[in-house]
Structures are given as C-alpha cells and as structure tokens.
N, C-alpha and C positions, 0 to 999 in steps of 0.2 A: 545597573548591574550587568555583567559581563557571564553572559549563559555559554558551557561550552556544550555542544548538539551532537553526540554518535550513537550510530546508524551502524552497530560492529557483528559484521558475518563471520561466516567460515574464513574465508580469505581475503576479505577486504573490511576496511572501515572507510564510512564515510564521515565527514565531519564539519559544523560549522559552528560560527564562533559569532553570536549575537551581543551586540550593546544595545542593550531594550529599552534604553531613555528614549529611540525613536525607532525602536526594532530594527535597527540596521546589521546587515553583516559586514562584518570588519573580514573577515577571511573564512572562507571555505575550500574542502577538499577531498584527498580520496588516497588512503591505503590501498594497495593492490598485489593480489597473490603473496597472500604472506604464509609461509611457510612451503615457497615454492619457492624455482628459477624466476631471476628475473623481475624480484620485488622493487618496487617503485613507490613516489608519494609525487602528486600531484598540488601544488597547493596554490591558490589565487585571493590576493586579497583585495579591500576592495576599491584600492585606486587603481585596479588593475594589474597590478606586478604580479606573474605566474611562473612557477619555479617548477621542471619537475627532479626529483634526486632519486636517483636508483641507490641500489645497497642491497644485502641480506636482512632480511626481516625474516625472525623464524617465528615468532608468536605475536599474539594481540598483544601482552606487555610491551614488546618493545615494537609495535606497531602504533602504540599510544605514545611509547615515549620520544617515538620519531616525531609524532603530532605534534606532541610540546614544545618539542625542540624545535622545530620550523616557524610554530605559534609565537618562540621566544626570539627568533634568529633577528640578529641586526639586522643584515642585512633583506628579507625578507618577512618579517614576521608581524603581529599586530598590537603584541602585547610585552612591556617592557620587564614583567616581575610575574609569576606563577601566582602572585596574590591578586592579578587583576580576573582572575578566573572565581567569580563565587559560586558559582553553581552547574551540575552537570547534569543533562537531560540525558535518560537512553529511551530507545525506543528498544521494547520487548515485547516479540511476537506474540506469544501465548500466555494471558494471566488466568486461562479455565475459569472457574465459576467465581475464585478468591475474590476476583479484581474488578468492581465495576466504574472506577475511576483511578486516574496516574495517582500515585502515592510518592514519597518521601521513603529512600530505602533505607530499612535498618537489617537486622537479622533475620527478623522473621521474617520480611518482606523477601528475601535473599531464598530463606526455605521456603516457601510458597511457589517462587520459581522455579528453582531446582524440583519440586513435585509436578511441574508443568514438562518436565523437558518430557517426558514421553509423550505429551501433545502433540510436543515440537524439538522432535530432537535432532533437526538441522540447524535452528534456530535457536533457542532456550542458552544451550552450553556458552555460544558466542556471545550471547549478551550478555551473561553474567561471568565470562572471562572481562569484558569491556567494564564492567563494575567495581570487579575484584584489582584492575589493573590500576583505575582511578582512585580506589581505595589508597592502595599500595606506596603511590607516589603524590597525591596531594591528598592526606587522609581528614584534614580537617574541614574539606569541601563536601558541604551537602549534595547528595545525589537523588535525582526523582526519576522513576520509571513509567513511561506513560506506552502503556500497552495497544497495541493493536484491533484486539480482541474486546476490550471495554465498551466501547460505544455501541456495540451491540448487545450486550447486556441488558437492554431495555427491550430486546424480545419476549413475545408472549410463548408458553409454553408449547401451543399447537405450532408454532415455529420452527424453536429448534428443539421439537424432541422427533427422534426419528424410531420406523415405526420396528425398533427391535427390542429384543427383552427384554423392560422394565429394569430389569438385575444388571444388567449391563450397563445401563447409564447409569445406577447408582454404585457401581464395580469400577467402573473406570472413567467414567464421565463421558460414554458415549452420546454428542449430543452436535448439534450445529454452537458453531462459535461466530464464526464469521471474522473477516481479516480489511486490512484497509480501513480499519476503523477512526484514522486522524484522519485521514483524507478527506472521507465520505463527511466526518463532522465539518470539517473547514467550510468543501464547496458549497454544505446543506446553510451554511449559518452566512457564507458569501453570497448566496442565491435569493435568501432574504433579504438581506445588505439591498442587492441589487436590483429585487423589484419593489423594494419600498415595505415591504408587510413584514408583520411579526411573524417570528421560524415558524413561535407556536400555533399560528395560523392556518399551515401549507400542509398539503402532501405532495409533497418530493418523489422523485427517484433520480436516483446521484450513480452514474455509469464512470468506474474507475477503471478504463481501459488502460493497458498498459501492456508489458510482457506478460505478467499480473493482470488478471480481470477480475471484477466484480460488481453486482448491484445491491444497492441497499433501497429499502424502502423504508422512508422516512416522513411519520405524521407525529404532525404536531412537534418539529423537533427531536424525537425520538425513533428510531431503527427498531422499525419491526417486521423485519425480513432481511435476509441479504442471502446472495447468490453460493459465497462459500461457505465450508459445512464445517466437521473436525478440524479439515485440513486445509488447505487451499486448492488441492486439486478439484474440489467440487462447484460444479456452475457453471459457467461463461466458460467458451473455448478461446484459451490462450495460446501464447506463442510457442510452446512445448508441452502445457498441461490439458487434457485430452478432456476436460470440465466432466458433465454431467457424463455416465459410463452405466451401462447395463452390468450390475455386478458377475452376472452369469457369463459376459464378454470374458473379462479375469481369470474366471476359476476354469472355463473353457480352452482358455488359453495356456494356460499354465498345466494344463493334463494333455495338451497336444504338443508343445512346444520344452513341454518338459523344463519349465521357470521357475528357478529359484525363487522366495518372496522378493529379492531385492531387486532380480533380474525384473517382477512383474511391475514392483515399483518404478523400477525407471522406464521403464516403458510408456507408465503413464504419467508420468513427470518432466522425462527430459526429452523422447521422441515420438510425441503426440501432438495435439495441439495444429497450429497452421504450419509450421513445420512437418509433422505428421500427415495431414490430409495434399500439403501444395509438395512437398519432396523438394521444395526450393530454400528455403529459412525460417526463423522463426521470427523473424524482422517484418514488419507490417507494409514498409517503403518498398521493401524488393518484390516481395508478394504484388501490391499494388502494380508494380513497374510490369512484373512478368503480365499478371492480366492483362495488361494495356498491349500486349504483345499477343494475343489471343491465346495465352498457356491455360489452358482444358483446368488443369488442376487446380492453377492459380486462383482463376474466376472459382471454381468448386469451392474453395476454401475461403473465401470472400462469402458466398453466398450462405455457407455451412455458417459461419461466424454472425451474420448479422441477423439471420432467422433465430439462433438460439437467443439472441440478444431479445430480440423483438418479441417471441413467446415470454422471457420475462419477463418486458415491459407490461404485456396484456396481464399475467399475472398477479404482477402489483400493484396495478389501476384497480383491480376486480380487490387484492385484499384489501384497499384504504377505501375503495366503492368512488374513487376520482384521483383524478392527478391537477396540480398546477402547475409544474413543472416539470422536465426530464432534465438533467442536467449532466454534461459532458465532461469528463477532465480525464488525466494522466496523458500519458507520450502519446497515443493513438486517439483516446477522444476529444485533445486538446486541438492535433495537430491537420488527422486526417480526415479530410472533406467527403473524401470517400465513402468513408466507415460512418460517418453519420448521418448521408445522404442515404446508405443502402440501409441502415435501421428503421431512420423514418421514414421510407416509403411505403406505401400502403396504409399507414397508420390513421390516415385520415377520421375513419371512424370512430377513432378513438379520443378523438380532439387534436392530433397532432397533424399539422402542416408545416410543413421546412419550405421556407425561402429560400431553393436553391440555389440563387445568385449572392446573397447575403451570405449563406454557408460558404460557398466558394470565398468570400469576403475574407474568411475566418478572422471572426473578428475575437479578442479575446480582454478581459469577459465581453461576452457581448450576447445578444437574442437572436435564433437564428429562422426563430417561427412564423408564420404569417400574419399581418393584424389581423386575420380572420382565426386563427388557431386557439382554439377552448387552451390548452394548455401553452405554455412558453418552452420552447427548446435552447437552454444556455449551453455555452460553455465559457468554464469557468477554471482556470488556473489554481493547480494544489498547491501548497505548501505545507504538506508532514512538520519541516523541521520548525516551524512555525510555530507550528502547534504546540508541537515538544516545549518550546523555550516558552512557549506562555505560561504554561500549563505549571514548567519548573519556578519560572517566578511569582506566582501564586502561592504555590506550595511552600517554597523557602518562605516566602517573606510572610508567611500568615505563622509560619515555626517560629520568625525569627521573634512575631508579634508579642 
C-alpha cells in the first residue's frame, strides 16, 4: 500500500509518500510560504532526483495539488496514476480529551477537531484545510489522523490537571495535553527494540529537543508526564518559546509595557527561548559556535537550557521512583554533543554517567552511558512520519477488514 504522509502548516506542507511493503520512501518534500512572495516546492525522490519549482501558491489546496502534480510528474515524480495513493495520514496537533488514539476520519471526526482549534488555533485550521483539500481532489481515499496529543493521553490526573478552577477545566478544558506525542512513542518503543527488554518493562525519559522541546516520562510504555502543557510553550526552554514562565512575569509585563494579549503572546513564543536569553539565534549550532568564542550570553543560554532540562530529568526519576534509560532525539538531542554532555553532568547520583568520548562519537542509535551507569543514555533517531503511515495502515486496512 502506497501512504501519502502531510505534515500541513500555516505556510508550508510537508510531505512524504510511503510504499510499506518495506516502509520505504519513494519521495518526500516541502511546500513553502504559501500564500506569500516566493512560493516554492521542494521535492526529492528516492533515487535521488531533486527538483525544486517556484510558482504562486496561494492556499493549502493548491499547495496539495502542486504535491500531486510533482508526485505524478514524468519527469520527476514517483507515482504513475493518482490510484496508486490508497491512503492519507495527517498529523493533527491538538485532539483535546476526544482522541486517545489516530482514527480514520469521517465527519464527526472532522467536528471534533474543528472544537479543538481553540487549543490550537495556529495549528487545528491547517490540518483540516490539508484534509478538506484531499477530500476535495481524491475523495475516495481513506484518510487517518494521528494526533500529537494522544499518546499522552495515558496521563494520571495528578498530571495534567493544573492547579486552577475545577470549573475551568470542565469550561474549557484547561488541563496539560502534551505534544510530540509520535516522536516520544517511536524513540520509547526504539529504545526497547534496542536494549533488548519489553517497553512494558522500562521507565524511560524520551528528551525531544528540537526548535520544539519536550520530555515525556514514560513507564511501562505509557506517558505519564510530559514537559508541555495546553500549549507548547510550557516546559523545556526552546529556540524562541520561553518554556516554564512565572505567570506574574506576563501580567507584570503587560501593565508596564502596555501589551496587547497578542503582543504578550509573541513575546513568549517568537522572542524568547535561546534566542531570547543569547540575543544571537534561535539555532542551537550558532549559539554553540558563539560560546566557543567566549560570548557571556551564549554560554548563559547554554547553561540556562540544560539546567532546566536536568531539573526535569530529576523530577521524573522521582515520579516513576527510577529510570532505565534517558533517551535523546530530535535536531539538537540527536545531533549536539554539547547539549547532552552539559545535561548529563552532574547526574551521577542519579545513575547517570556519559562517556564523554563515545558521546563525542555520536553514535546514532547508539549508548552513550558508562558500563558503570545504573541508567543507559541513548540516542536515538525519530521518525513522526513513520509513525503516521503505520498507524494509517492499520487503520485502513482493519476498515478495509
């Protein structure tokens, strides 16, 4: 079966295009700025021929239907008939309480989202224009949504209820969701794979650094904690989102500065985070580079970064009462030596020992702990869209059953 895989923002989609007799990608790519100057499609399949085509792209329809079209292109594409497409995974940010597994979408699966976009209403709108568009133009194609938000679902209530009005979580659903939820499943069920034991066995913590941060803690195969909250700005200090925040910082701020709510919002959204603290990027590598150059800030933001990380680790050892493993992925925990040298330092007491020279190694997957280390330190390579296409052919084909 032939999965198609989007990943549909504000302004961009991504996209890949699975033959899962051997999970292989036949082509993957990248919508960009659409409904701006400048729009382009990136697309690489997988003998290697990469094309990219500029043009006007004013909406996600016809930023899907560019997809098809390059999907179908003689000369570049991987697929000769719109019928070799049976099935379409999205991935959709917020399913709130609805959703505790990817579903099979029909109507009401459709409103149930649409009642989440106040969750996520940077997110929510775009994935169900990415839905609405595949509808539109292959309508007889099964579509499955596999949320973000679900695998944390298996949180206990002392979790994610937070500690405000009762009436209020049951008014709006104020409560922790948590995000990065395919990821965090993948490395948890790869990290098993890799040391041999059953998931249900371990207690985990799965560090999905990225521009995006987040921790999950996970026993027994299930997430019963994670670092993000409502929204994604809560937890771990990211590339631009300012993580955990003294709410009184906000409301302070906003009566001295005189901030609109959206002004307060971006504040902590777009120039926060290591960007925020280093005044240099929100990019992990530059940061890195300027410290190395003895930039005050740089190192400040480095240190700021890996201590909140590190108080979360101890907090999660303390909720499961042990750890077997910590595990590293996304663009920063996969890549930088750094960042996972300055987390596990100190840790010792806690069972964690880093083999600095092995770390430096980065091996990937690979252990980057000491034989002597109570716990093992992986890292371990995501794959979201992975996940999406398993997940859709399951779903289909137990429909089709």
């Amino acid at each position: 079966m032939n999965i198609l895989v989007l990943n549909c923002g504000s302004s961009s989609i991504k996209y890949q295009l699975f033959d899962m007799r051997e999970e292989t990608v036949l082509a993957k790519g990248i919508v960009e700025k659409i409904g701006l100057k400048g729009s382009f499609l990136l697309n690489e399949r997988h003998d290697g021929d990469k094309v990219r085509l500029e043009g006007e792209v004013l909406d996600a329809q016809a930023a899907i239907e560019y997809v098809l079209g390059v999907l179908l292109s003689p000369n570049h594409g991987s697929l000769r008939s719109m019928d070799q497409i049976q099935a379409v995974g999205h991935r959709v940010v917020h399913g709130g309480e609805a959703f505790q597994a990817s579903v099979l979408i029909d109507q009401r699966v459709m409103a149930d989202i649409e009642r989440c976009i106040e969750l996520a209403p940077l997110h929510n709108p775009a994935n169900l224009k990415g839905i609405e568009a595949i509808a539109s133009m292959i309508p007889k194609v099964p579509q499955v949504a596999v949320f973000d938000t679900a695998f944390h679902q298996s949180m206990p209530p002392r979790a994610y209820m937070y500690a405000t009005p009762y009436s209020l979580y049951k008014k709006y659903g104020i409560r922790r969701y948590g995000f990065h939820g395919t990821s965090h499943r993948y490395v948890s069920e790869k990290a098993a794979e890799f040391l041999g034991r059953p998931l249900e066995s371990l207690k985990l913590i799965t560090a999905h650094l990225g521009n995006g941060a987040s921790m999950s803690a996970i026993q027994n195969g299930k997430s019963v904690d994670t670092s993000m909250g409502l929204t994604p700005v809560e937890g771990l200090v990211m590339g631009t989102r300012s993580g955990d925040l003294d709410l009184g910082v906000l409301t302070f701020l906003m009566d001295k500065e005189e901030l609109s709510l959206q002004s307060a919002n971006s504040i902590i959204n777009k120039h926060s985070g290591m960007l925020g603290i280093s005044g240099i990027s929100s990019d992990m590598r530059e940061i890195e580079a300027a410290a190395d150059q003895d930039n005050r800030r740089a190192r400040l933001a480095l240190d700021v970064y890996a201590y909140r990380a590190r108080k979360y680790i101890g907090s999660y050892i303390a909720a499961m009462n042990g750890l077997d493993a910590l595990v590293f992925t996304g663009g920063v925990g996969e890549n930088s030596r750094t960042i996972r040298r300055l987390i596990c330092q100190e840790m010792d007491y806690l069972g964690l020992e880093m083999d600095t020279e092995r770390n430096q190694a980065n091996p990937k997957p690979g252990d980057v702990a000491t034989p002597a280390s109570r716990a093992r330190i992986l890292i371990m390579p995501t794959n979201e869209e992975l996940v999406i296409a398993r997940d859709t052919l399951a779903i289909v084909g137990a429909a089709d059953a």
